[in-house]
N, C-alpha and C positions, 0 to 999 in steps of 0.2 A: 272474286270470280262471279261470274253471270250466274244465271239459274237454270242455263241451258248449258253449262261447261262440264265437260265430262275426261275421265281419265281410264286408261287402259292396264290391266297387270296383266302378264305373263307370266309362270313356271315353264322357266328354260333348262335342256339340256342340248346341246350340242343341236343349236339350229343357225350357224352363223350363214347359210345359205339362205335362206329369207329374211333372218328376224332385221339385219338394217333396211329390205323394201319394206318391210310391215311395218314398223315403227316411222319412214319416212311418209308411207301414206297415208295412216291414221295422224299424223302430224299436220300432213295437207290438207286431211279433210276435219279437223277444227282440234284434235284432240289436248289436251293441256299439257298433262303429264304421262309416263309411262313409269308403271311399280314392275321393274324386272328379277326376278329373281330366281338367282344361279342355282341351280340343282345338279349339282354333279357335271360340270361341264367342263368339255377338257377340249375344244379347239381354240378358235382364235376371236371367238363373237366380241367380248370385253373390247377389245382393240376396235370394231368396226362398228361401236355406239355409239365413239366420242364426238364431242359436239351436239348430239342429239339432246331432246329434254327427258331424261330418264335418268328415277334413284335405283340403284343398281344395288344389292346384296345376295346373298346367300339366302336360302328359304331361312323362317324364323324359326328358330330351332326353339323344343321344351322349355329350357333352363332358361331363355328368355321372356317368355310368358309370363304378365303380370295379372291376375285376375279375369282370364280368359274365361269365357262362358260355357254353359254346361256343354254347349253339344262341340267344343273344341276339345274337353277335357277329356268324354266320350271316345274324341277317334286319337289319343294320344298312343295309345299300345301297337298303334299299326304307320306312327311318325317315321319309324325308320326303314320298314317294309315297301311302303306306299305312295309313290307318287302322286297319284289321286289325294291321298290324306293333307299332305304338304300343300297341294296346289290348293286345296279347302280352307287350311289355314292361312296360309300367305293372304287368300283375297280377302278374309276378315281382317287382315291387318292394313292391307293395301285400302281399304273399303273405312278403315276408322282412322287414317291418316289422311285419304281423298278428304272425307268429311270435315279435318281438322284445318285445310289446308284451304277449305272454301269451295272444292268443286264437287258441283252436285251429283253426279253422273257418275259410275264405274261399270266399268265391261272390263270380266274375265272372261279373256277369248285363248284360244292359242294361236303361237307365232305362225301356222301356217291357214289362217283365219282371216280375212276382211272385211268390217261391217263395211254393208250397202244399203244405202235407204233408199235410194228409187234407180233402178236397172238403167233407165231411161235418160240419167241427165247426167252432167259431167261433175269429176269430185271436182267442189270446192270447199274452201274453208268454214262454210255452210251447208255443208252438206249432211252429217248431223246434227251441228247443234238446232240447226233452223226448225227439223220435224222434232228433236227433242225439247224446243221451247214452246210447242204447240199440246205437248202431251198433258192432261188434264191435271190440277192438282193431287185428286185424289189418288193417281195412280202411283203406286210403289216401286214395279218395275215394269220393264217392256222386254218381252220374249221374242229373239229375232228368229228366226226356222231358217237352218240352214241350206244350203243348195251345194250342193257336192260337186266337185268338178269334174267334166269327161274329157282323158287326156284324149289327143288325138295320131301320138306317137309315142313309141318307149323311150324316146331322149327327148328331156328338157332339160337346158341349165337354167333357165331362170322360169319359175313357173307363172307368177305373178305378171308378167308382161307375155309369157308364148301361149299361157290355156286362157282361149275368151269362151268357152262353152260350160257351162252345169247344168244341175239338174234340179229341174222344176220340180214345186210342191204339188199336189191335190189335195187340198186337206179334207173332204167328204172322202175319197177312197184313202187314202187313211185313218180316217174312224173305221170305218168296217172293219179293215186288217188290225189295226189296234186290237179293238172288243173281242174281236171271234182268233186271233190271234192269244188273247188273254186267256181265252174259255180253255184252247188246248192246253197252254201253262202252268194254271192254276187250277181248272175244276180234272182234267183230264190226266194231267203228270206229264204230259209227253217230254219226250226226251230234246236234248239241243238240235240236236243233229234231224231230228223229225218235223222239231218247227222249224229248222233251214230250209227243208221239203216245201214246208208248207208254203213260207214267203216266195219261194221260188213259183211253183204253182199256181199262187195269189197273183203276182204281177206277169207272173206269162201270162195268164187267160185274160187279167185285166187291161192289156197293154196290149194283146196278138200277138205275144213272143218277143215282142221288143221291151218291155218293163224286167225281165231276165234275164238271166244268164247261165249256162251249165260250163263250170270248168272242170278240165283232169289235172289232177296232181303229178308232176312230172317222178316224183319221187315214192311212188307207191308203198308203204314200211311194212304190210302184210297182209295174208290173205283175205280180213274181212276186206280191206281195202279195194280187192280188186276192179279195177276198171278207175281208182282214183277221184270218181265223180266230187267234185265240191259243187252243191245248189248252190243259187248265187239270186236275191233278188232283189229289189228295185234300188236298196240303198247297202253300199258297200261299205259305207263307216258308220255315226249316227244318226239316226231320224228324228232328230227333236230338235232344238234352238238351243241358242245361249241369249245370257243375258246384260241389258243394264239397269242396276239399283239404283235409287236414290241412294246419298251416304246416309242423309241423316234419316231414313229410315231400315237400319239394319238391325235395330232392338226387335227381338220376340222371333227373327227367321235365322235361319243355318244354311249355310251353302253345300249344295251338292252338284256340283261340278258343273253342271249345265246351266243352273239358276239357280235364287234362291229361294227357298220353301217354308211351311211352317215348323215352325218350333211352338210357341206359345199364340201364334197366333199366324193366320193364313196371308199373302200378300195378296196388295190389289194389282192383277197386270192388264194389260192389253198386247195385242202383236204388232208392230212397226216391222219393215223395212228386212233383211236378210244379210246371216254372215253365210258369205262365198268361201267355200272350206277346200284347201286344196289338198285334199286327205292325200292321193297319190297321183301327184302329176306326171311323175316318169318312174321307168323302171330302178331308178338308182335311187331316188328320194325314198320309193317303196321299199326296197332293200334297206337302206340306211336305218327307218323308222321303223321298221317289224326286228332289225338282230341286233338291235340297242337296248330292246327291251327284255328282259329275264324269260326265260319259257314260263313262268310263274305268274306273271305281270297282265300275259291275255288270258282271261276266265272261258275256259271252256264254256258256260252258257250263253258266250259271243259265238257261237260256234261259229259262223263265215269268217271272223277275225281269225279264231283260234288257230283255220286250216289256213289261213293266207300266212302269217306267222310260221308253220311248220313248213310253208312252201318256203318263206324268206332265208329260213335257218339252213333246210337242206339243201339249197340249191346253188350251184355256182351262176355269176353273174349273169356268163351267158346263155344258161339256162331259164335265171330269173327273168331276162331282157324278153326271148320268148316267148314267154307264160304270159308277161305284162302284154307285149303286142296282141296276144293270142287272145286273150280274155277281158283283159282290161280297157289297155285303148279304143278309142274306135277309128280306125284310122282308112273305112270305105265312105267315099264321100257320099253313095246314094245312103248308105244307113242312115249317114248322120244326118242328112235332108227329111228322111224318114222321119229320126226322130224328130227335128225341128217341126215337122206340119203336124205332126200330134202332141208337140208343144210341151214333150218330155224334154227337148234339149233349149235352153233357152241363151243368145249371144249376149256376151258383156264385153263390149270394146271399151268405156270408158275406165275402166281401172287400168288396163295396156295402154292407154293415151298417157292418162297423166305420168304412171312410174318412168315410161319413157323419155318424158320433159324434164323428168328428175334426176334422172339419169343423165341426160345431154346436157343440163344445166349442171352436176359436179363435174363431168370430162370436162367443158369449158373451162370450169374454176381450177380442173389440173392442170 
């Protein structure tokens, strides 16, 4: 393998609606191999891999662990609880078999995830390795900052080719909400649900009311509840990056779901290029993704997740479908103009281009 070749894992449960577009685009756009690994899945995704370059199993269970490292041994009591735990393990496994296998490079992303290295140009099969062969030797990993998608209707069937819009980074107004964000956390105690307030607040003033958003809970459960209010601000799933390692340096770091960090010793990164996260492109994907997961599963000190999650559980669909239009989408076209000229909302046609040729090039071969 080159020294710019890199490989993707995934920890899958029941995503056979994108993961054969994500696994065919990361294919287009240089990728080697795909480490997939089945977590509890019960549709029909197995069947619609075949043919693709991906080793497919089950997450690595305990009892097959030979000499796993301290900080794998550390999260073994919460293997069977924990999605997160699994998906931390698989990628050290996936990350010391990349290595064995000759390619440099691993990104654990999830299936509804696309690395993008430049907004601007079309995917090709250079399209990461070309800025991954230019990345300095010393560097260890590259942290991509994700950009969230903004649906622009409660129905998508295919997200990956109908959402071209997301959401732009700042990264100086995000230091300031980071730090003064931390202070109320840590030096202050503030409760979840107080710093939702606050983010809220933060990006209404910082944005003129377009960085925000104030939703009602259609399902109100009791009196503190009254009036339903969920804050809502600038980032409705993560605000940080994922990443890609070198394999053969994964001695001295541990992976924690986003990247990986120190253990015995700190890594060297830099930031490249951006994964386009299609956290909730329609009202049905949102639904699907929030009552798959255990009421146990979203931590209350996600507090926006936590109440999107009690909206997903108690709501019938065409309740859900509403709330999505109502809050989520943005489906007025002066808004989204809006947000384009302040550069919140940013257009990605080239990922809709290529899945589309990919697309029209299997109906041919059918």
């Amino acid at each position: 393998m080159s020294s710019n070749s890199f490989a993707i894992t995934y920890t899958v449960k029941n995503e056979a609606t994108v993961l054969p577009l994500a696994i065919a685009y990361h294919v287009a756009a240089g990728c080697s191999l795909v480490y997939l690994f089945w977590d509890g899945t019960t549709d029909d995704a197995e069947k619609l891999i075949e043919g693709l370059p991906v080793v497919a199993r089950p997450s690595v269970r305990p009892e097959e662990m030979v000499d796993p490292p301290e900080w794998v041994t550390r999260l073994l009591p919460w293997w069977t609880t924990n999605m997160d735990v699994r998906k931390q393990i698989n990628t050290y496994y996936a990350a010391k078999w990349a290595a064995e296998a000759g390619i440099e490079w691993l990104a654990s992303i999830d299936v509804d995830e696309l690395i993008l290295m430049d907004r601007h140009a079309e995917i090709d099969a250079n399209h990461i390795t070309a800025p991954l062969s230019r990345v300095p030797a010393a560097i260890d990993q590259v942290l991509m900052p994700n950009m969230d998608v903004i649906p622009t209707a409660a129905a998508c069937e295919q997200p990956f080719v109908e959402c071209v819009y997301f959401q732009n980074r700042f990264r100086a107004t995000e230091e300031v909400w980071r730090y003064s964000r931390a202070v109320l956390i840590r030096l202050l105690k503030v409760t979840p649900s107080l710093v939702a307030w606050y983010d809220y607040l933060f990006f209404w003033l910082r944005y003129r009311g377009d960085g925000a958003r104030m939703m009602f809970d259609p399902k109100p459960r009791d009196s503190k509840r009254a009036g339903a209010r969920i804050p809502a601000g600038y980032f409705l799933g993560y605000s940080s990056y994922k990443s890609l390692i070198r394999t053969s340096r994964i001695a001295g770091l541990s992976f924690s779901i986003h990247s990986w960090v120190k253990e015995t010793r700190p890594p060297r990164t830099m930031r490249l290029g951006n994964v386009l996260h299609y956290d909730m492109p329609g009202a049905s994907y949102f639904a699907r993704k929030f009552r798959q997961r255990s009421p146990d599963a979203i931590i209350k000190a996600f507090h926006l997740r936590y109440r999107l999650a009690q909206v997903a559980r108690e709501c019938t669909d065409e309740e859900l479908e509403e709330f999505f239009r109502m809050y989520i989408a943005v489906t007025d076209e002066a808004q989204m103009a809006r947000l384009k000229r302040k550069g919140i909302a940013v257009e990605v046609q080239s990922v809709a281009r290529l899945l589309r040729r990919l697309m029209a090039g299997d109906a041919a071969k059918g």
